[in-house]
C-alpha positions in Angstrom: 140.5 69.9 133.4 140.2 73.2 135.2 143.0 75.0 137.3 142.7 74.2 141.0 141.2 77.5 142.3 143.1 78.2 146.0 140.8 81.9 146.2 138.1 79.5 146.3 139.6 77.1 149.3 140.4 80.4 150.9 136.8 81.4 151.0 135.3 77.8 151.9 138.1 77.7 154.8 136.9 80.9 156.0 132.8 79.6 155.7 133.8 76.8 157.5 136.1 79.1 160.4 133.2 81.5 160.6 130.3 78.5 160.7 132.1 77.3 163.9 133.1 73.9 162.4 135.9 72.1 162.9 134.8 67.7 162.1 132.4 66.6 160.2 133.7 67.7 156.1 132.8 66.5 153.5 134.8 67.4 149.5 132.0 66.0 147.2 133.9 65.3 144.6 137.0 66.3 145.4 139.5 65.5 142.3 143.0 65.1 143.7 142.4 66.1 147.4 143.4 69.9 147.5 140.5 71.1 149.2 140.6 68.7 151.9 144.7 68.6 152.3 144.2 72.6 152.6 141.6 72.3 155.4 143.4 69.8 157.4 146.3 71.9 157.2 144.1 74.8 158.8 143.2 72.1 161.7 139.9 71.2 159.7 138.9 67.4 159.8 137.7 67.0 156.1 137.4 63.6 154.2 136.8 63.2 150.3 135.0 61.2 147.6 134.6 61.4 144.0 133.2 59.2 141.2 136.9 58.1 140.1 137.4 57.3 143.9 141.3 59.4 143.7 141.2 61.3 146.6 139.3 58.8 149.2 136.1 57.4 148.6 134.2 56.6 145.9 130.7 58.8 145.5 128.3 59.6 143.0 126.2 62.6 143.9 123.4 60.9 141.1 123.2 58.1 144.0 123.7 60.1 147.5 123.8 57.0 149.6 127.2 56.2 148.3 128.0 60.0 149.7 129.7 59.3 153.2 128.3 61.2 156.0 129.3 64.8 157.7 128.1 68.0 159.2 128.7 70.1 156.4 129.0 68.8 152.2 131.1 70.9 149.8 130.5 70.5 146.1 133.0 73.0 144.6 132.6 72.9 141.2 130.7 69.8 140.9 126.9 70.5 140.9 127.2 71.7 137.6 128.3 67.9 136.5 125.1 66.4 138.2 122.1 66.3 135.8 119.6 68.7 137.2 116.8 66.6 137.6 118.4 64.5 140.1 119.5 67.9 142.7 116.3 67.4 144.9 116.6 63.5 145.4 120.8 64.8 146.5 119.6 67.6 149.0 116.8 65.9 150.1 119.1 62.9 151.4 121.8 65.5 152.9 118.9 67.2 154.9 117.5 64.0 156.3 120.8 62.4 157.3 122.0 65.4 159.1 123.7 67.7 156.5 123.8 71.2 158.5 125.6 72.6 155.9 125.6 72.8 152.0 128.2 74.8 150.6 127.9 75.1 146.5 130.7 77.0 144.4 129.7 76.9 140.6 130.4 79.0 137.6 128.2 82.4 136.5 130.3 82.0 133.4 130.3 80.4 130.4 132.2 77.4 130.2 133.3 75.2 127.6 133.5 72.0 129.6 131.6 69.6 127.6 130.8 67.4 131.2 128.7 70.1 132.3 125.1 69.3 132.3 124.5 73.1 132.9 126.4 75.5 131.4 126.6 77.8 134.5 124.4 79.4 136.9 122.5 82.2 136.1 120.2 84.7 137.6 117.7 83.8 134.6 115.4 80.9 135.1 116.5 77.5 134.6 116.3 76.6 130.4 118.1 76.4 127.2 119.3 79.7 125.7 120.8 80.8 122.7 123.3 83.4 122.4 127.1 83.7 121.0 128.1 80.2 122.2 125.5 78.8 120.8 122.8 77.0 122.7 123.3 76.1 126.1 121.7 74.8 129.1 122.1 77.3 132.2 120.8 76.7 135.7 118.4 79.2 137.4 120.2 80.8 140.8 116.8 81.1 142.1 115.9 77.7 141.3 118.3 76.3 142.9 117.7 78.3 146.3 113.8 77.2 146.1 114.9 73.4 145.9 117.2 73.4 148.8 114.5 75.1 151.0 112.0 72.7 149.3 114.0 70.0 151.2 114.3 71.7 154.4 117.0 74.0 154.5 115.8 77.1 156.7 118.3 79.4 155.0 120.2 79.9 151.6 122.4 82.5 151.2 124.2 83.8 147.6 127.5 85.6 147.1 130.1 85.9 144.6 133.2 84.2 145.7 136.0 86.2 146.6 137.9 86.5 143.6 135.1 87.8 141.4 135.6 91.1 143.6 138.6 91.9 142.0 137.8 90.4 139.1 134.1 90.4 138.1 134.8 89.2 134.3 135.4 85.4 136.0 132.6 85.4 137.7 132.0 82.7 140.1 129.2 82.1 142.8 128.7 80.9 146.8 125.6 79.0 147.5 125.3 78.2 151.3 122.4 76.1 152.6 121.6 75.9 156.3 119.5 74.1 159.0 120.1 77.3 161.0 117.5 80.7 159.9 120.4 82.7 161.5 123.5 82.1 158.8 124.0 84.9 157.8 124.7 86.3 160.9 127.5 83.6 161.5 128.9 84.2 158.1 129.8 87.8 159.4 133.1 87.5 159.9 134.0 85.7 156.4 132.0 88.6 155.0 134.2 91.1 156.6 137.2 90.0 155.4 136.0 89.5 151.8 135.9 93.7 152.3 139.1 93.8 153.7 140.8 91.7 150.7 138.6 93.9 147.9 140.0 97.2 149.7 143.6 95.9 149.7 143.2 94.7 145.9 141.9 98.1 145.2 144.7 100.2 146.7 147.5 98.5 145.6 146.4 98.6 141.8 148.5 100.7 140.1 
């Protein structure tokens, strides 16, 4: 099981902060209740599920109805565990019962998790490549953009998450999905402070 990554709660707190919400959270899969302990903790009203039903609810993003409902769905680290040719049927039910908000943190790495059903995300197409790991399934960045505004979503935006700023070799990425054409606009003050953290990191290396 992977670290807990805090960088990457920092980031999807400040999303959230910049997004104007406050209610309405929803941890996808949310393991043993970090993310959603850290946002309440920030004044955020967040609930969980996950498929061994630890941290609140039971879900299983293969069946969506069993997802509960919210304004906004996080699924850090966890769309990489959903076989791919059941994403639309998941977005297509967070559009039409009144997700706002998709927010997706997966790997750009390689990883050696053996529950992924996709490697990582890449900027190459969806497929099965070969290379010094041997053959493995990656998922297509672009791909997944077209699906979510396949479904409806107005607006999907791409980063890197914070951390891979300082430290590209761990790469890491932000998907956001929105109802709203205008998100990245809102996002403007998360994005600001993302330059503020890579300046610091910068001048206080040695």
């Amino acid at each position: 099981m992977r670290d807990y990554d805090w960088s990457e709660a920092w980031d999807i707190h400040h999303i959230l902060k910049s997004l104007g919400i406050k209610d309405g959270v929803v941890d996808v899969g949310c393991g043993e209740g970090q993310l959603i302990n850290y946002l309440r903790s920030r004044g955020i009203t967040a609930v969980g599920c996950d498929i061994n039903g630890g941290c609140g609810n039971y879900c299983d993003a293969t069946r969506p109805s069993t997802i509960p409902k919210g304004r906004v769905w996080v699924l850090q680290h966890v769309i990489e565990h959903v076989p791919m040719d059941t994403w639309h049927a998941l977005f297509r039910h967070a559009y039409e019962t009144g997700v706002e908000y998709i927010i997706i943190v997966a790997p750009g790495h390689f990883s050696n998790d053996p529950t992924h059903m996709c490697n990582h995300i890449t900027a190459l197409p969806s497929g099965v490549y070969e290379g010094e790991y041997g053959r493995v399934v990656m998922c297509g960045l672009e791909d997944l953009r077209r699906l979510l505004n396949q479904v409806g979503y107005a607006s999907v935006v791409t980063f890197v998450d914070t951390h891979t700023l300082t430290h590209p070799w761990d790469l890491d990425y932000v998907i956001i999905a929105s109802k709203n054409k205008h998100v990245l606009r809102k996002l403007l003050p998360w994005i600001l402070r993302r330059v503020l953290v890579k300046f610091k990191a910068l001048f206080s290396m040695p």
